[in-house]
LUMVEXNU-671187 format. One line per field, with one value per residue: residue number from 1; chain; x negated, y negated, z of N, C-alpha, C in turn. Coordinates in Angstrom, 3 decimals, always signed. Each point is the difference from the previous one (the first is absolute). Layout:
seq: [NUM/...]
mol: [A/...]
n_east: [X/...]
n_north: [Y/...]
n_up: [Z/...]
ca_east: [X/...]
ca_north: [Y/...]
ca_up: [Z/...]
c_east: [X/...]
c_north: [Y/...]
c_up: [Z/...]
***
This chain:
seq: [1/2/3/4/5/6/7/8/9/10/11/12/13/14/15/16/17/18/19/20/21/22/23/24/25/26/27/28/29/30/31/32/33/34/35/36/37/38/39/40/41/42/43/44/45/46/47/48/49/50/51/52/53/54/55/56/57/58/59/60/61/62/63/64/65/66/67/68/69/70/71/72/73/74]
mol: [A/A/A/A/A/A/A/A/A/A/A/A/A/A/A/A/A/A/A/A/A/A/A/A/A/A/A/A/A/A/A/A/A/A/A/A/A/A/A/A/A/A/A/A/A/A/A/A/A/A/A/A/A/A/A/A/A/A/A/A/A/A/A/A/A/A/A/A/A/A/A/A/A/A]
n_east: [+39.469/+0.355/+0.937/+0.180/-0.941/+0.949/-0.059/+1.347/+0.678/-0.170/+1.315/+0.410/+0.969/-0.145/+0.364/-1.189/-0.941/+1.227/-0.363/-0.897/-0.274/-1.056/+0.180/-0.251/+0.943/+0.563/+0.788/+1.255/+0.654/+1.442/+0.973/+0.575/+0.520/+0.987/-0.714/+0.441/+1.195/+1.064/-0.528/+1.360/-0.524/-1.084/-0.420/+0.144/+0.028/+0.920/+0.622/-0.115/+0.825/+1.079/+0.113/-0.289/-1.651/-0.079/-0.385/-0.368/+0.155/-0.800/+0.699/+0.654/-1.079/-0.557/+1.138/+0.211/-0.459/+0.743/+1.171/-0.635/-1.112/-0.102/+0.898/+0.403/-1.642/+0.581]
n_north: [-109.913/-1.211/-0.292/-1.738/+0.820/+0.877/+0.327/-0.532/+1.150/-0.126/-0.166/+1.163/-0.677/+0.920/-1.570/-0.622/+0.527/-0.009/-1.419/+0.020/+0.334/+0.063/-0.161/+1.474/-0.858/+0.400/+0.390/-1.132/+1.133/-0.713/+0.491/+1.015/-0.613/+0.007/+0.688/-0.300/-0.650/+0.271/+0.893/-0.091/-1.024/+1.003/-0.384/+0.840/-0.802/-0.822/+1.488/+0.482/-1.061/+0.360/+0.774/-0.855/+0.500/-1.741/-0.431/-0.687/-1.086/-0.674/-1.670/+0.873/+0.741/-1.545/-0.005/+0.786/-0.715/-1.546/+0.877/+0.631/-0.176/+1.146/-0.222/+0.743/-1.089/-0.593]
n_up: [-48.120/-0.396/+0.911/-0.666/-0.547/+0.460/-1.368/+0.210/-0.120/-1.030/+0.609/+0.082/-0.759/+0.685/+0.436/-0.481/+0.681/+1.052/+0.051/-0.364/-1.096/-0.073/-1.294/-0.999/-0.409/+0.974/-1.058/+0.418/+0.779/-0.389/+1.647/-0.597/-0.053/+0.986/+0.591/+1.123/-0.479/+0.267/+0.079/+0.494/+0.242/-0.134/-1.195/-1.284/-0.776/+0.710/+0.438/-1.385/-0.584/+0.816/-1.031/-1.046/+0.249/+0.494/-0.489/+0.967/+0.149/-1.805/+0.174/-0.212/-1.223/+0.065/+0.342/-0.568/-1.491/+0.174/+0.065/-0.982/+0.925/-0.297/-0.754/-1.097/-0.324/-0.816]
ca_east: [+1.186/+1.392/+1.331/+0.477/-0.650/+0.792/+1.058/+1.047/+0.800/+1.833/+0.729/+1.133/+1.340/+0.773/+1.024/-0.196/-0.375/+1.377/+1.015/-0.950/-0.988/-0.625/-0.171/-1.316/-0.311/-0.169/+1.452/+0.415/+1.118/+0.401/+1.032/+1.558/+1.244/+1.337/+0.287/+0.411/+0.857/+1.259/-0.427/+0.832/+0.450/-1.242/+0.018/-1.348/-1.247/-0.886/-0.599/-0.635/-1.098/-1.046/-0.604/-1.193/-0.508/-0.545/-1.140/+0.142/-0.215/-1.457/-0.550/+0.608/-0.603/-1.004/+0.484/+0.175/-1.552/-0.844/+0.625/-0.586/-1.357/-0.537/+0.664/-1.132/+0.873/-0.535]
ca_north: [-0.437/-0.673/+1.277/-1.097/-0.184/+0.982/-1.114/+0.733/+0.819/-0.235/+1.070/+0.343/+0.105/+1.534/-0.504/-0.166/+1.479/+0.869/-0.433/+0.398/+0.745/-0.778/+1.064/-0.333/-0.487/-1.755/-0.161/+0.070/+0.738/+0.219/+0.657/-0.864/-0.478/+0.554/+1.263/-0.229/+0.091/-0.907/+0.590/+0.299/-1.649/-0.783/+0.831/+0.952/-0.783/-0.649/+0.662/+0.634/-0.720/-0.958/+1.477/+0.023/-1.151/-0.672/-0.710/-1.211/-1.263/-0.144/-0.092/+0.964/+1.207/-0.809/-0.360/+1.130/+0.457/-0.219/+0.522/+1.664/-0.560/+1.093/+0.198/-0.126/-0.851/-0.245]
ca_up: [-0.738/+0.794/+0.114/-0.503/-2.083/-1.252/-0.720/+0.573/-0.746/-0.484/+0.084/-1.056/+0.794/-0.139/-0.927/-1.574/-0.529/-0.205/-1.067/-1.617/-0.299/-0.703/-1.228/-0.169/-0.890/+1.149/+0.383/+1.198/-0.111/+0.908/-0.523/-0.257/+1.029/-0.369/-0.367/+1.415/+0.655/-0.737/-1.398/-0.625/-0.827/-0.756/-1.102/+0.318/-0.575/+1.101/+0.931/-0.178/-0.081/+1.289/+0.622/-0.348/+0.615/-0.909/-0.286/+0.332/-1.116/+0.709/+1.476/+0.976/+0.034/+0.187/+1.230/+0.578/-0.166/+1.551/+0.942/-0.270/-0.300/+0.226/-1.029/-1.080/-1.318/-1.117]
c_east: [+1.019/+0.756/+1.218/-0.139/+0.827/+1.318/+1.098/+0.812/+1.433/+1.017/+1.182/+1.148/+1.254/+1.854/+0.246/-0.008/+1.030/+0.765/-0.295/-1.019/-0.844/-0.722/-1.676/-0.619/-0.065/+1.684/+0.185/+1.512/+0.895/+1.392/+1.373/+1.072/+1.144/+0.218/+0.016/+1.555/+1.091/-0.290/+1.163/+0.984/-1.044/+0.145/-0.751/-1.156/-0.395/-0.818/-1.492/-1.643/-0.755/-0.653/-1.784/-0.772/-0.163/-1.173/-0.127/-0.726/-1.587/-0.235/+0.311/-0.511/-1.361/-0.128/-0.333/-1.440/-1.149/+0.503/-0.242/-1.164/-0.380/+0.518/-0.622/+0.629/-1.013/-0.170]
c_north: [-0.551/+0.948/-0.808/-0.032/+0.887/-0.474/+1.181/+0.380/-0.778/+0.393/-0.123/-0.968/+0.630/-0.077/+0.403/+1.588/+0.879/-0.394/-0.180/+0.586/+0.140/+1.330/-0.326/-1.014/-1.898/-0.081/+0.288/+0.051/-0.134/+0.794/-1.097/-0.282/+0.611/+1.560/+0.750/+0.543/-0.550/+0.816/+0.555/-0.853/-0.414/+0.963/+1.099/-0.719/-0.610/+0.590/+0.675/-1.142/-0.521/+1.572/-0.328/-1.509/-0.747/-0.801/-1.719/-1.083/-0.048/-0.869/+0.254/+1.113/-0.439/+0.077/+1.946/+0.846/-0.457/+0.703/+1.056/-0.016/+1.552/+0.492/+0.159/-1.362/+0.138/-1.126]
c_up: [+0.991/+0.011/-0.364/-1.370/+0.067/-0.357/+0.294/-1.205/-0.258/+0.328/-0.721/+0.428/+0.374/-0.479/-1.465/-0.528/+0.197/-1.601/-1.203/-0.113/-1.484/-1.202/+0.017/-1.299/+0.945/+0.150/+1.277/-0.126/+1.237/-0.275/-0.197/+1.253/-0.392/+0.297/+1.214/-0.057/-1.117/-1.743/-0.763/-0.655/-1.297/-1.142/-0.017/-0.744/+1.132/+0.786/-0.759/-0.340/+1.583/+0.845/-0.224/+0.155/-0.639/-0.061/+0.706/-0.725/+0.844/+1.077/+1.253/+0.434/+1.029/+1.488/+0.570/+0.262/+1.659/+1.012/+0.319/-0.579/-0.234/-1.463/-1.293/-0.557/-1.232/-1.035]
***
């Protein structure tokens, strides 16, 4: 056997993988902004809604799916 025939491993982009994360249904999740600092100028709706994750646009999710080759899709 060549030591040149082995097809090489994908790798993650460890970027991508701090910053979303991916459901078991293929959703790809990201977190909210805003919730750092200056929190005493922001509403409590603002704050509470950017407490929770959200969901990113599909060709956007496309983009993440090649980024996190190890990931479940569906």
């Amino acid at each position: 056997m060549d030591r040149f025939s082995v097809i090489p491993m994908q790798k993650t982009k460890k970027s991508f993988a701090k910053r979303f994360k991916i459901t078991g249904t293929g959703k790809v999740m990201r977190r909210s902004p805003n919730r750092r600092h200056l929190l005493s100028n922001k509403s409590v709706k603002q704050k509470r809604r950017s407490g929770q994750d959200k969901e990113t646009s599909k060709g956007f999710s496309a983009i993440v799916h090649k980024a996190l080759p190890h990931s479940n899709r569906t």
